[in-house]
C-alpha positions as CSV (number, residue, x, y, z in Angstrom):
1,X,-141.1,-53.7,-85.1
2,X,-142.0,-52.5,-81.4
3,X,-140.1,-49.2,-80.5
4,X,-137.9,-51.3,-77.4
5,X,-136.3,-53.5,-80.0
6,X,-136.0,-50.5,-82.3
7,X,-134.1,-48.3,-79.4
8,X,-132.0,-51.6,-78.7
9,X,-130.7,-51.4,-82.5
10,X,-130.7,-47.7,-82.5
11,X,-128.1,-48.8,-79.5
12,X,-126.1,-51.0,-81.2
13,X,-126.0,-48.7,-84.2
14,X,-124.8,-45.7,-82.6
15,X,-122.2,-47.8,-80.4
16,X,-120.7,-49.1,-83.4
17,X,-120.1,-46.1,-85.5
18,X,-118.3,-44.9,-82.0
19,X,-116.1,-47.4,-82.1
20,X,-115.8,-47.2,-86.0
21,X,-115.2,-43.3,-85.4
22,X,-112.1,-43.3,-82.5
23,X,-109.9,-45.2,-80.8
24,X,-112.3,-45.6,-78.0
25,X,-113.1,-49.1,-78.7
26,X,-110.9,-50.6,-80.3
27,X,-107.6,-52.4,-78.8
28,X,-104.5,-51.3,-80.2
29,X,-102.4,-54.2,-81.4
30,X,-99.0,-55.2,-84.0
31,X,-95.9,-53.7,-83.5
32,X,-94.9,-50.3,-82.6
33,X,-91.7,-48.6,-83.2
34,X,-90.2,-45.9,-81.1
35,X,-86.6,-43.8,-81.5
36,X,-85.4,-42.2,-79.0
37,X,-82.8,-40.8,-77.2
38,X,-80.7,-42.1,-75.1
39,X,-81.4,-40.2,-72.2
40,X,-84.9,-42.1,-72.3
41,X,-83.8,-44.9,-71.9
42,X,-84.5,-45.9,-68.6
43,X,-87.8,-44.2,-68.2
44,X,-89.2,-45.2,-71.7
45,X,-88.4,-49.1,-70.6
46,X,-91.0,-48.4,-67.8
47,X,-93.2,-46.8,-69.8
48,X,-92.8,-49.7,-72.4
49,X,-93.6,-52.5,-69.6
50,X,-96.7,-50.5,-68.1
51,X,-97.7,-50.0,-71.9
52,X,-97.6,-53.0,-73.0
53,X,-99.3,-54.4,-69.9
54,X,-102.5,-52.3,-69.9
55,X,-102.6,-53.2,-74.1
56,X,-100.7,-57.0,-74.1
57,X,-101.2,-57.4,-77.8
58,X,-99.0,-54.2,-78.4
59,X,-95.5,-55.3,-78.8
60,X,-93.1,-52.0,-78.3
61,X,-89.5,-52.1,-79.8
62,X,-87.5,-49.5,-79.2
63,X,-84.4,-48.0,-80.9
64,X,-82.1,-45.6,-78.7
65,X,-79.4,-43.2,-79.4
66,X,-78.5,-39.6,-80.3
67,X,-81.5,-38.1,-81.7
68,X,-79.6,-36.4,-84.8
69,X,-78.8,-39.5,-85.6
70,X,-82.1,-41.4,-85.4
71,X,-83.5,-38.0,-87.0
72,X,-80.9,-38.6,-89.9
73,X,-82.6,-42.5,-89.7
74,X,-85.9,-41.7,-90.8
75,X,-85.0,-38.7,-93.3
76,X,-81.8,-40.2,-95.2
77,X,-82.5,-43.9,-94.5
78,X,-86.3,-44.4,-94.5
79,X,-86.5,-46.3,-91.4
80,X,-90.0,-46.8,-90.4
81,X,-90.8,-45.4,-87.2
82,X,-93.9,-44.4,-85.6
83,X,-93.0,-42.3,-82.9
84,X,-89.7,-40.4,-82.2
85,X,-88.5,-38.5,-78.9
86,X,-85.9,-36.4,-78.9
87,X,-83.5,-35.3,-75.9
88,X,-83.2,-31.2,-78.0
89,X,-87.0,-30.7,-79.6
90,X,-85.5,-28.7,-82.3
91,X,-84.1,-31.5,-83.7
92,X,-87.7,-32.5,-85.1
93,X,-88.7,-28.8,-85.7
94,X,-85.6,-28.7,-88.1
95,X,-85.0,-32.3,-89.3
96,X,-88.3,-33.8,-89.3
97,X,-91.6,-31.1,-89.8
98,X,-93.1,-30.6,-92.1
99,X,-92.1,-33.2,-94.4
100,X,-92.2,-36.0,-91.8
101,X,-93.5,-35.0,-89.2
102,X,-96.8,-32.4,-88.6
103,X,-95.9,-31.5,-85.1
104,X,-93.6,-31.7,-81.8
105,X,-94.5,-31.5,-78.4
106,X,-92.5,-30.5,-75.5
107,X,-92.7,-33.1,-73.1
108,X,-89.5,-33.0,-70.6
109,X,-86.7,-30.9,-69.4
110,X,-83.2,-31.7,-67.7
111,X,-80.0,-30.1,-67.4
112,X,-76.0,-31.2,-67.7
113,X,-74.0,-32.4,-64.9
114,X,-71.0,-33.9,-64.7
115,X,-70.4,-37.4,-64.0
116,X,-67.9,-39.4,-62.2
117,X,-67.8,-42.4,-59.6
118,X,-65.6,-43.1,-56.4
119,X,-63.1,-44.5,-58.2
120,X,-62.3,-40.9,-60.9
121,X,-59.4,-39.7,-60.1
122,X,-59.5,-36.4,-57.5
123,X,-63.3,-37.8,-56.7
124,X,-63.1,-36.8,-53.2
125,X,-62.1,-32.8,-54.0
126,X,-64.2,-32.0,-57.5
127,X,-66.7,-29.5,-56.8
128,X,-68.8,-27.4,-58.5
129,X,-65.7,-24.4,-58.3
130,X,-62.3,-26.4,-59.3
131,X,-64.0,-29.0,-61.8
132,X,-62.7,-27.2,-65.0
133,X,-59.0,-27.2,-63.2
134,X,-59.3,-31.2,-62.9
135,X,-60.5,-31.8,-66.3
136,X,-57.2,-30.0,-67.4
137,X,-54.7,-32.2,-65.3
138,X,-53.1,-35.1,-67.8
139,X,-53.9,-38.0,-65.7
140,X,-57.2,-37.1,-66.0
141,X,-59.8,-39.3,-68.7
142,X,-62.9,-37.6,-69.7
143,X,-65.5,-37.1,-72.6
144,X,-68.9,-36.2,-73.8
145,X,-70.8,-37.4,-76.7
146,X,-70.3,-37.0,-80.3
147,X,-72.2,-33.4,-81.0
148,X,-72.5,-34.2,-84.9
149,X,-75.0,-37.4,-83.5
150,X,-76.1,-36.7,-79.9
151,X,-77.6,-33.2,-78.3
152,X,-75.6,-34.1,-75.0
153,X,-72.8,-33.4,-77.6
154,X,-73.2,-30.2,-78.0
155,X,-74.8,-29.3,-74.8
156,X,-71.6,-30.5,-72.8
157,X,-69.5,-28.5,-75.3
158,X,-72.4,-25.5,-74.8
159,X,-71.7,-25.9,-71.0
160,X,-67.8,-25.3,-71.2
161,X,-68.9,-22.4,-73.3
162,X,-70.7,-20.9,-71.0
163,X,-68.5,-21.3,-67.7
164,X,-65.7,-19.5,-69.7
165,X,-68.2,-16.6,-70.1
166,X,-69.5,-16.8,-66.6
167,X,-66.4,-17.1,-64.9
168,X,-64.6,-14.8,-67.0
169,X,-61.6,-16.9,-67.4
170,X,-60.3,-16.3,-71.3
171,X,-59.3,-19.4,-73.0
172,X,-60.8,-22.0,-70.3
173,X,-63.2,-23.6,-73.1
174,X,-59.7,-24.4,-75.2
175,X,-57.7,-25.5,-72.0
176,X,-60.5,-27.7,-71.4
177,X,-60.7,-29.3,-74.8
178,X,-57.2,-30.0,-75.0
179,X,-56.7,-32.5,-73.0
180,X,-59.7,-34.2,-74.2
181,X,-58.5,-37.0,-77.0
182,X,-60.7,-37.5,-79.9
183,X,-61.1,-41.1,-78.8
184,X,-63.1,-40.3,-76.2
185,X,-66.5,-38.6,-78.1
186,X,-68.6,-41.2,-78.1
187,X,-71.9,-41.4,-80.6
188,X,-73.8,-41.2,-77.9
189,X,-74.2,-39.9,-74.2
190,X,-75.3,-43.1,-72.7
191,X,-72.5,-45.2,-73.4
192,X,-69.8,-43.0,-71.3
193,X,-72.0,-44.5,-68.2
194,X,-70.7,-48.0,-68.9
195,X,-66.8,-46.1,-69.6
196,X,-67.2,-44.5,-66.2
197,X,-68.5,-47.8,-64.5
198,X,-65.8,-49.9,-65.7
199,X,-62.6,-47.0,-64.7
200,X,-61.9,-46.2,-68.1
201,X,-63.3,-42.9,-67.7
202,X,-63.1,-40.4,-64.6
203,X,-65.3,-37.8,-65.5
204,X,-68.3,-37.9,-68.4
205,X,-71.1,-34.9,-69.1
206,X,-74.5,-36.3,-69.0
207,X,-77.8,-35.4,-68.4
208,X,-78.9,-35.1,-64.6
209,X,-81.4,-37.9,-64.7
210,X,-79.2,-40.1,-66.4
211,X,-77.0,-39.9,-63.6
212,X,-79.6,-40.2,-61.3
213,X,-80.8,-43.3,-63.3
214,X,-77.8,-45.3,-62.9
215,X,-76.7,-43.8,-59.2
216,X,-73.5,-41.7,-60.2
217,X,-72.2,-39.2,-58.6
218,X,-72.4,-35.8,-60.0
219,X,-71.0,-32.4,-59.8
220,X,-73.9,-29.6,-60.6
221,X,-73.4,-26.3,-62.3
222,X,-74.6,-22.7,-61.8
223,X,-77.7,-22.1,-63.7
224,X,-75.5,-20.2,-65.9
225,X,-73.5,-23.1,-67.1
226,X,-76.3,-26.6,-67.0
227,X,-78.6,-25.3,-69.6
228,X,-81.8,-26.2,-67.6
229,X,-83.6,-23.0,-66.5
230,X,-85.7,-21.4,-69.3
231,X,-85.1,-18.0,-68.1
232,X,-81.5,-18.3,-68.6
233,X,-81.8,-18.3,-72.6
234,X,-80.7,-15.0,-73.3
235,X,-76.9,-16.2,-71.9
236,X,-77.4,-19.7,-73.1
237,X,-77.3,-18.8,-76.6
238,X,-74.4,-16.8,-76.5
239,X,-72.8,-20.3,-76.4
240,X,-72.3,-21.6,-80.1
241,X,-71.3,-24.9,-81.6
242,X,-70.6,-26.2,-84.9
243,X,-72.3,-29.5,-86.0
244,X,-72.2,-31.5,-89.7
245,X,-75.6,-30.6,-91.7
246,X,-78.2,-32.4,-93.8
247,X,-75.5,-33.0,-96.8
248,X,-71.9,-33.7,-96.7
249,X,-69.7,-30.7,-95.9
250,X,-72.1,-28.6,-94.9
251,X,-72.3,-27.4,-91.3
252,X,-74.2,-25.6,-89.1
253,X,-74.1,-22.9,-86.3
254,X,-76.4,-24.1,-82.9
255,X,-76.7,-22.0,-80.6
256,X,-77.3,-22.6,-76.8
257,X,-80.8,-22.9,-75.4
258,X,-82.6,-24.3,-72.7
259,X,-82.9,-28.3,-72.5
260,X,-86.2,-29.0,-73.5
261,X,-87.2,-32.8,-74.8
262,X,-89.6,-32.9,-77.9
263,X,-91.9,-36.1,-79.2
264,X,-93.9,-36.9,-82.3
265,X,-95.8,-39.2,-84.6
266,X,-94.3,-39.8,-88.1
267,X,-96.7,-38.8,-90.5
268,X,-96.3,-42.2,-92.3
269,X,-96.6,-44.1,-89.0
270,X,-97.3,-47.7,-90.0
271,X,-99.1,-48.5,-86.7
272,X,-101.0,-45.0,-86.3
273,X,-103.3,-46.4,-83.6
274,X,-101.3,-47.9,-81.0
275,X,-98.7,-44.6,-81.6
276,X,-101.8,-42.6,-80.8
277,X,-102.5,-44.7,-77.8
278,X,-98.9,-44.5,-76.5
279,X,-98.4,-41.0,-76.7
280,X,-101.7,-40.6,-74.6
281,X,-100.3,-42.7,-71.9
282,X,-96.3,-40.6,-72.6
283,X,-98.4,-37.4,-71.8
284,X,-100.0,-38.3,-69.2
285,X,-99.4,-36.4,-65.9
286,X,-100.4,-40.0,-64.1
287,X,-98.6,-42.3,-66.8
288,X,-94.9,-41.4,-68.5
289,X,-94.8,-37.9,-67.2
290,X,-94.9,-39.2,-63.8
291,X,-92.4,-41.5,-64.5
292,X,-89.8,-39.4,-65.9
293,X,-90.3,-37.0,-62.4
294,X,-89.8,-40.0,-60.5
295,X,-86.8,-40.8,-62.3
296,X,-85.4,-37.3,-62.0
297,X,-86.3,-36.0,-65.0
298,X,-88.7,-33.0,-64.5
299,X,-91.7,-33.1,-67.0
300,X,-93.4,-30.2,-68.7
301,X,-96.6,-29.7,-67.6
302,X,-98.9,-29.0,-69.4
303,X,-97.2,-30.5,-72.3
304,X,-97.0,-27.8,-75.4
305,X,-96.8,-27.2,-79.0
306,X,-95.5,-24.1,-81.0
307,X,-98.3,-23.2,-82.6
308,X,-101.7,-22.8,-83.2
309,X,-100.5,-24.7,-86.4
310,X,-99.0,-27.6,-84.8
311,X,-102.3,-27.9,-82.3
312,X,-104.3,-28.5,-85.0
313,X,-102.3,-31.2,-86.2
314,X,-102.3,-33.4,-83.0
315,X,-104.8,-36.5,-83.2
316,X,-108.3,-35.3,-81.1
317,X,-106.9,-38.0,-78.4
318,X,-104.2,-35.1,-77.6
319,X,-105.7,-31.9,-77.9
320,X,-106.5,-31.7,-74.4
321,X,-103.8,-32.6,-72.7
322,X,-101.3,-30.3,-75.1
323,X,-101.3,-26.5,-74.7
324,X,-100.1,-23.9,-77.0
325,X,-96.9,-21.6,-75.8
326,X,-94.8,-20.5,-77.9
């Protein structure tokens, strides 16, 4: 054997047991199935279209809703699922690691707003001052999402919370709540949108890129109050709320923190490769991450992990493109 055809095999060796090794060459194909929340709804269909173009024999379905309840999917149902996102990453750090889960990566942050259209009631005078005065009037309709099922649950509750204690007003976050029917906590954030499109609903907490997403109007809050600055967590958890646990009757105490949006791959992923291959293109500054900023939802940059721990744990693909801050 002359030593050109050798070095040609030597070739064809090596770039085999490359593609054998990684993802590198091979195509990512089947089915792959991502929960999220509802929030990401919007932004996670154009990631789904771009996705699917750049690997066409990927098919992507997608289940949305409140992420304690997709959590509660995968750990009390067994849904399969190979990738979840999550609108409050401590929902996976405390539903899903370490038995489903390996690690969590902080991807995206927003903050809560309140909604309304031309049509609400007193549209034309809410402001970011008198809006807990109009939520108290009787002809008033308004809600927020279930908190025992959605993070916006207990964010918007969080937020009332917390503009009693800035404002010093005793007793606002009751007056508030009182005039606030049962009927109108929905399971999850997203579907007060079509409630405040259709006039049954003058006023709904959401996220701020949701609204921006489906072109509502919005009143903002004072740091404070939305949730959505970091440095604000010292008076954010000051704000507590009450949820339903893992088993029946039990509850638990969450306490106020910054919004912060977490993502992972099941450990038991039944379609590792293409989850690997989305979650490249999720964190990437040029692909979903651009994406969500576009769509007024301001992305973490660099994405991050916990731990030295939870590092470790990422597939190689994502190492360099996820940072450790804890």
């Amino acid at each position: 054997m002359n030593d050109a055809l050798s070095f040609k095999i030597f070739l064809a060796v090596a770039l085999l047991l490359f593609c054998v090794a990684g993802p590198a060459c091979a195509e990512p194909s089947g089915k792959l199935v991502i929960f999220h929340a509802g929030s990401l709804s919007v932004p996670f269909d154009d990631m789904e279209k771009a996705f699917e173009a750049k690997y066409p024999k990927v098919d992507v379905l997608r289940e949305s809703g409140g992420s304690t309840k997709l959590a509660r999917m995968i750990t009390e149902l067994g849904k399969p699922a190979d990738i979840m996102a999550s609108a409050d990453y401590e929902v996976i750090d405390q539903m899903l690691v370490p038995e489903f889960a390996a690690w969590n990566a902080r991807f995206a942050t927003n903050q809560i707003v309140l909604c309304y259209t031309p049509a609400s009631k007193y549209a034309s005078e809410v402001n970011d001052k008198n809006w807990a005065e109009i939520l108290q009037r009787k002809d008033v309709v308004w809600g927020h999402a279930d908190p025992n099922l959605d993070p916006c649950g207990y964010r918007s509750l969080m937020a009332i919370q917390l503009a009693e204690k800035f404002s010093g007003q005793a007793g606002l976050y009751d007056k508030v709540l009182a005039n606030r029917p049962e009927k109108n906590v929905r399971p999850k954030s997203v579907e007060l949108i079509s409630m405040l499109e259709s006039g049954n609903m003058d006023y709904a907490f959401e996220y701020m890129s949701v609204a921006v997403q489906h072109g509502l109007k919005y009143v903002t809050f004072d740091d404070h109050i939305n949730m959505g600055n970091y440095a604000m967590d010292p008076f954010y958890k000051t704000a507590t709320v009450k949820v339903t646990g893992k088993e029946p009757g039990q509850f638990v105490d969450l306490k106020g923190s910054s919004i912060t949006y977490g993502v992972t791959m099941l450990k038991n992923a039944p379609n590792a490769e293409a989850a690997e291959a989305f979650l490249a293109y999720l964190l990437d500054e040029n692909g979903g991450l651009k994406i969500l900023k576009d769509q007024g939802q301001p992305p973490i940059v660099p994405v991050n992990v916990g731990t030295e721990a939870m590092h470790a744990a990422l597939p190689d693909s994502l190492k360099a493109v996820v940072q450790v801050a804890k």
